[in-house]
C-alpha positions in Angstrom: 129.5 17.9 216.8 126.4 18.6 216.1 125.1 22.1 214.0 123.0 24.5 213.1 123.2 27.1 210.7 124.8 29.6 212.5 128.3 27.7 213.1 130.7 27.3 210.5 133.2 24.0 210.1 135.5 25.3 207.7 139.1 23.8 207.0 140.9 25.5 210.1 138.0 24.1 212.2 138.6 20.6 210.8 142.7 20.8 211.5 142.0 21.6 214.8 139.3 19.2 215.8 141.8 15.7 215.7 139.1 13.6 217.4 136.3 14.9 215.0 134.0 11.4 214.0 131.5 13.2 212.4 129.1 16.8 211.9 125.7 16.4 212.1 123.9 19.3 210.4 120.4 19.9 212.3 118.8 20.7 208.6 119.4 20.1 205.0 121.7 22.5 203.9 125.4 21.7 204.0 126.7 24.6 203.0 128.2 26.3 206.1 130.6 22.4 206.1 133.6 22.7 204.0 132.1 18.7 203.1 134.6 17.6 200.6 137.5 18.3 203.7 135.6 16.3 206.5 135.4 13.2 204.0 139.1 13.5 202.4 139.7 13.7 206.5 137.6 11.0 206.7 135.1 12.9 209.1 131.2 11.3 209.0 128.5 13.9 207.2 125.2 13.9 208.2 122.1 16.1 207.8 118.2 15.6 208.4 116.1 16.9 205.3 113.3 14.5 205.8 112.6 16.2 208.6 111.7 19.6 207.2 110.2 18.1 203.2 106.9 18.0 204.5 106.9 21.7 205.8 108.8 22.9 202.9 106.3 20.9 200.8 103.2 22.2 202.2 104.8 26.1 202.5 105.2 25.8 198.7 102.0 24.8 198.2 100.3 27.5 200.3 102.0 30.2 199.1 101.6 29.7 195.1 97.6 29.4 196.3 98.0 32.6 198.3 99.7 34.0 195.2 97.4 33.1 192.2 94.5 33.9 193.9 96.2 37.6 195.5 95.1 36.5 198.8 97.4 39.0 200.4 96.2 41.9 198.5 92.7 41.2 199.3 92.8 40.7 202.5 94.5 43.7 203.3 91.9 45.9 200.8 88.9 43.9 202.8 90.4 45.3 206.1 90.5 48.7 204.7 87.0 48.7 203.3 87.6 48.0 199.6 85.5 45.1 198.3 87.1 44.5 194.7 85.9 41.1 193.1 86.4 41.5 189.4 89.5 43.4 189.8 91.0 40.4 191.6 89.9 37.4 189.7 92.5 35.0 190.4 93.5 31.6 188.8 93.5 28.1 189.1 96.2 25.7 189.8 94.3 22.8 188.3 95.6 22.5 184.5 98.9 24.1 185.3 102.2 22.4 184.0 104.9 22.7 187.5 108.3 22.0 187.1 110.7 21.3 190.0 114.4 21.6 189.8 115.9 19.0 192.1 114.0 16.1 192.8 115.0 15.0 196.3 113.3 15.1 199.3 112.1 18.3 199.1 111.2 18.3 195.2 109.4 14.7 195.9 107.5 15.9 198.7 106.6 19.3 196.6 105.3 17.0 193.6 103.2 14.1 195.8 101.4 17.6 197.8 100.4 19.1 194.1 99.2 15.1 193.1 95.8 16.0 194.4 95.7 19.6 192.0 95.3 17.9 189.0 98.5 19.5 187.2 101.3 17.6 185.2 104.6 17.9 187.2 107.9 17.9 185.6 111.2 17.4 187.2 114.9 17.8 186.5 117.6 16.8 188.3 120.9 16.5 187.0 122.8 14.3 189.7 120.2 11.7 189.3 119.0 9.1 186.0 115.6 7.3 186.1 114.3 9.3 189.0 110.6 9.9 187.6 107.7 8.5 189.3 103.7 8.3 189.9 103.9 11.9 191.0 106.5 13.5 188.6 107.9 13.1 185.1 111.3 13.0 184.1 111.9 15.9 182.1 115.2 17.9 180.6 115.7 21.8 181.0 114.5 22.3 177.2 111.1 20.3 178.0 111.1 22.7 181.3 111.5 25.7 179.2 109.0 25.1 176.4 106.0 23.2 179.2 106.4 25.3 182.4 103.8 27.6 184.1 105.3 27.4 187.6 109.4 27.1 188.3 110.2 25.5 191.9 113.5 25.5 193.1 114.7 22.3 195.8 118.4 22.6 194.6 121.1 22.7 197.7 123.6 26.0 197.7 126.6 24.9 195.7 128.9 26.2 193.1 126.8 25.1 190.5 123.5 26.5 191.6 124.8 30.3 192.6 122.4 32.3 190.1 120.8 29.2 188.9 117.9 31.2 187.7 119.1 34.5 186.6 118.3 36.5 183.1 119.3 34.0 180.5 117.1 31.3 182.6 114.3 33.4 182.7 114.1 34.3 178.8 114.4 30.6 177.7 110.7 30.1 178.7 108.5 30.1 176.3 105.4 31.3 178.4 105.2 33.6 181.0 105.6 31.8 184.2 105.6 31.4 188.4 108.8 31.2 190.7 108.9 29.5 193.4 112.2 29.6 195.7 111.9 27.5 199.0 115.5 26.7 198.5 118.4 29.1 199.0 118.7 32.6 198.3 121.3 32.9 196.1 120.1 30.0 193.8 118.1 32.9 192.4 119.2 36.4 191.2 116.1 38.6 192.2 117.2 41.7 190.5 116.7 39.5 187.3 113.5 38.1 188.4 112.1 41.7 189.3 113.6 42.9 185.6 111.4 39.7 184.3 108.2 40.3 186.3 108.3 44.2 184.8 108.8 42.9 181.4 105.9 40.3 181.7 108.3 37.0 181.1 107.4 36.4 184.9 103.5 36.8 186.0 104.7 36.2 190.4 107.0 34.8 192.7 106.9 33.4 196.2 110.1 33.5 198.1 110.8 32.1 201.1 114.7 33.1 200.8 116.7 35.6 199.3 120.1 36.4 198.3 120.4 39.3 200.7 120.1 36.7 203.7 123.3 36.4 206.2 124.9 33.2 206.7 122.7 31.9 209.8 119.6 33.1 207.5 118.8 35.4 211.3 119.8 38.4 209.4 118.5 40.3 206.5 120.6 42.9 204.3 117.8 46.0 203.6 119.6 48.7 202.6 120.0 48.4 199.0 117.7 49.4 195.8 117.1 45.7 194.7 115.6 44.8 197.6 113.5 47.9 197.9 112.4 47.1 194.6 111.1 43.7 195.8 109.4 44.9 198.7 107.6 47.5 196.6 106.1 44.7 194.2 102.8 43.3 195.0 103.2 40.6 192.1 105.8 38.4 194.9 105.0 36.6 198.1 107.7 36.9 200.6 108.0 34.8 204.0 111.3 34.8 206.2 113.1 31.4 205.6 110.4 30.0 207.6 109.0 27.1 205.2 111.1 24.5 206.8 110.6 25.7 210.7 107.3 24.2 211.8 106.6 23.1 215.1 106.3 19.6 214.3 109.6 20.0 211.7 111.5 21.2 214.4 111.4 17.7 216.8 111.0 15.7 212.9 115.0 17.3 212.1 116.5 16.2 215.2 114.6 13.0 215.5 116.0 12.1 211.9 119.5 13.0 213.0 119.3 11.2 216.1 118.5 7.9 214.6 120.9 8.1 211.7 123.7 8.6 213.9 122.8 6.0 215.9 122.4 3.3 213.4 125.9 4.3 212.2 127.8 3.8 215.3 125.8 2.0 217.7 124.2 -0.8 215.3 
């Protein structure tokens, strides 16, 4: 079988499929696979997130630009006749300290886009050892919480990443700070983040995702006060769960798949 987002394979799905070789998940995510099931059932896993790091990458990228220099804002007050320069001096990226939590494909591809900023990139991973390299350092959360000026999140949904960046993550940085989510939704609480921005621990976020999102990311819980709050805010960047979903990432994700399925049971 082979998935989007939008189907789920959980345990009942997997006692009922007998013939099942293996899910292929059109994406990086795995979270809509109950994972640990399919293996114990000895079911094949695969997914295809080099085919959407260089979209995520660049996404990242444009929107922390947009952001610093209040791109949005001005470009709405230019088409309304208001022509405010001083008022929206904006800053550079060169000189900044970024640090990435989870340094796989998507964290790599983040860092080696922000190589030509001239900024120091940190990275923290905790399911890998010696993963530093020409484009990020090796760093601990401590390091991240005393060096940081922008926070990027390329951590998978899981267990351990629900809330990842919530209150007590957000006051253990010693500077104000960026956010950057171009993850998953709920890897970040925003009603935290918006209680942050207010209190001046947090100077912007750009969110691709949110924790309101349904489970095929297609639908968008509105009606409630913390997301009214975040709409109301012109200190964050929003964008639909689109920073994956290029043109050219759409063929990349299947075109990944394909071979790594192939080379599994046809080589």
């Amino acid at each position: 079988i082979v998935i989007r987002s939008k189907f789920k394979v959980d345990r009942s799905f997997l006692n009922a499929a007998t013939s099942l070789k293996f899910i292929a998940r059109a994406g990086a995510g795995m979270e809509n696979i109950d994972s640990a099931y399919a293996l114990e059932k000895g079911i094949k896993l695969f997914n295809s997130p080099e085919g959407n790091r260089t979209a995520v990458a660049e996404h990242a990228v444009g929107m922390i630009l947009s952001l610093l220099n209040h791109l949005k804002r001005v470009d709405n007050e230019v088409r309304r006749g208001i022509w405010l320069r001083a008022e929206n001096r904006g800053r550079e990226l060169k000189g900044k300290t970024v640090a990435i939590i989870g340094y796989g494909n998507m964290g790599r591809a983040f860092a080696k886009r922000l190589s030509g900023f001239q900024v120091k990139v940190i990275a923290y991973d905790k399911y890998k050892e010696n993963y530093g390299d020409e484009f990020a350092a090796e760093s601990s959360w401590e390091e991240i919480y005393k060096e940081a000026d922008i926070l990027s999140l390329h951590v998978p949904q899981a267990a351990d990443t629900l809330n990842l960046v919530d209150k007590e993550c957000l006051d253990s940085f010693k500077k104000p700070i960026y956010v950057i989510n171009t993850a998953r939704g709920k890897n970040l609480n925003v009603a935290d983040l918006l209680d942050a921005i207010d209190e001046g621990r947090v100077e912007g976020a750009c969110l691709d995702v949110l924790e309101f999102e349904g489970s095929s990311f297609e639908q968008l819980e509105q009606n409630n006060s913390v997301f009214k709050r975040l709409i109301a805010s012109d200190r964050v960047l929003l964008s639909p769960h689109i920073a994956g979903w290029t043109h050219e990432s759409n063929y990349k994700l299947s075109n990944f798949l394909f071979k790594k399925i192939e080379a599994h049971f046809l080589s």
